[in-house]
TIMINU-891419 format. One line per 4 residues: their letters; for each residue x, y, z of C-alpha. Coordinates in steps of 0.5 Angstrom, whole numbers, plus 500, padded with zeros to 3 digits. Each point is the difference from the previous one (the first is absolute). Layout:
residues N
a) X:Y:Z  ...
END
This chain:
residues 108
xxxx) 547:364:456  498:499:493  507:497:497  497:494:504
xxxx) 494:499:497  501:493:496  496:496:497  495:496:504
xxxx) 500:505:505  492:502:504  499:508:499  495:506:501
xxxx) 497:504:494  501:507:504  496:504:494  495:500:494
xxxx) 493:495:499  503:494:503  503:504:507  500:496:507
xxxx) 501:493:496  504:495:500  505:496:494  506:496:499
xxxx) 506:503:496  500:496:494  506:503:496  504:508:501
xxxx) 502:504:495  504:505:500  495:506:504  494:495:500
xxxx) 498:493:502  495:497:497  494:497:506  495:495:500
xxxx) 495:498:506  497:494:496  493:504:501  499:506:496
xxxx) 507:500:498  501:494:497  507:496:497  498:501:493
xxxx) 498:508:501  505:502:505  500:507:504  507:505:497
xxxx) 501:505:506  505:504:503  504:498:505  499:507:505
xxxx) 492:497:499  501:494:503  502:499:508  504:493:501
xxxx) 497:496:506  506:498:502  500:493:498  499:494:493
xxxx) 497:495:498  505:495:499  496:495:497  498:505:494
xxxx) 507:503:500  504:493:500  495:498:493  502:506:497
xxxx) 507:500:501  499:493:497  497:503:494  493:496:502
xxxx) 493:503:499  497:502:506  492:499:500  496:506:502
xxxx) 497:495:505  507:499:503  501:508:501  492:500:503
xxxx) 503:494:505  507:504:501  496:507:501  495:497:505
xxxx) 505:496:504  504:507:501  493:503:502  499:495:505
xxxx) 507:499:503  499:507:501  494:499:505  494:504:494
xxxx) 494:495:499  500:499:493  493:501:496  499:499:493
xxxx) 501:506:496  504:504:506  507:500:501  501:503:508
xxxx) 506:504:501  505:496:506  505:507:499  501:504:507
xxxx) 496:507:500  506:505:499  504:494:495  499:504:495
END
């Protein structure tokens, strides 16, 4: 499952401080993928964590993802935006500062 992870793509931090919030993939290197979520993690101080402490949602923004297969730069309000859509999308009420968690229990 982790080949797939692609720019663009919504994941779950699965370990350390930031465990149980929600980023988008802003690039991947080679056992690494470098996460914003706009928030406290934003586009200019982007978050570099493993691949096994990420858990993908199984989905992408494909606004995000296409400005960076165009080489644009993505705002931090635009991956705030993509982020709150996935959430609501996925039936969570969105609250300012919280990212809710639409993955099923035992997806993990």
């Amino acid at each position: 499952m982790d080949d797939f992870i692609k720019p663009g793509d919504i994941v779950l931090s699965k370990a350390g401080r930031d465990k149980g919030r929600w980023f988008a993939v802003m690039r991947v290197e080679e056992n690494y993928c470098l996460l914003a979520d706009g928030d406290l993690r934003k586009i200019d101080k982007m978050k570099r964590k493993k691949i096994k402490h990420i858990k993908w949602a199984r989905t992408c923004s494909e606004f995000i993802a296409g400005k960076l297969d165009a080489g644009e730069k993505v705002t931090n309000s635009e991956v705030r935006r993509a982020l709150a859509e996935f959430i609501a999308e996925a039936g969570e009420v969105v609250e300012a500062g919280e990212h809710g968690s639409p993955l099923q229990e035992g997806d993990e």
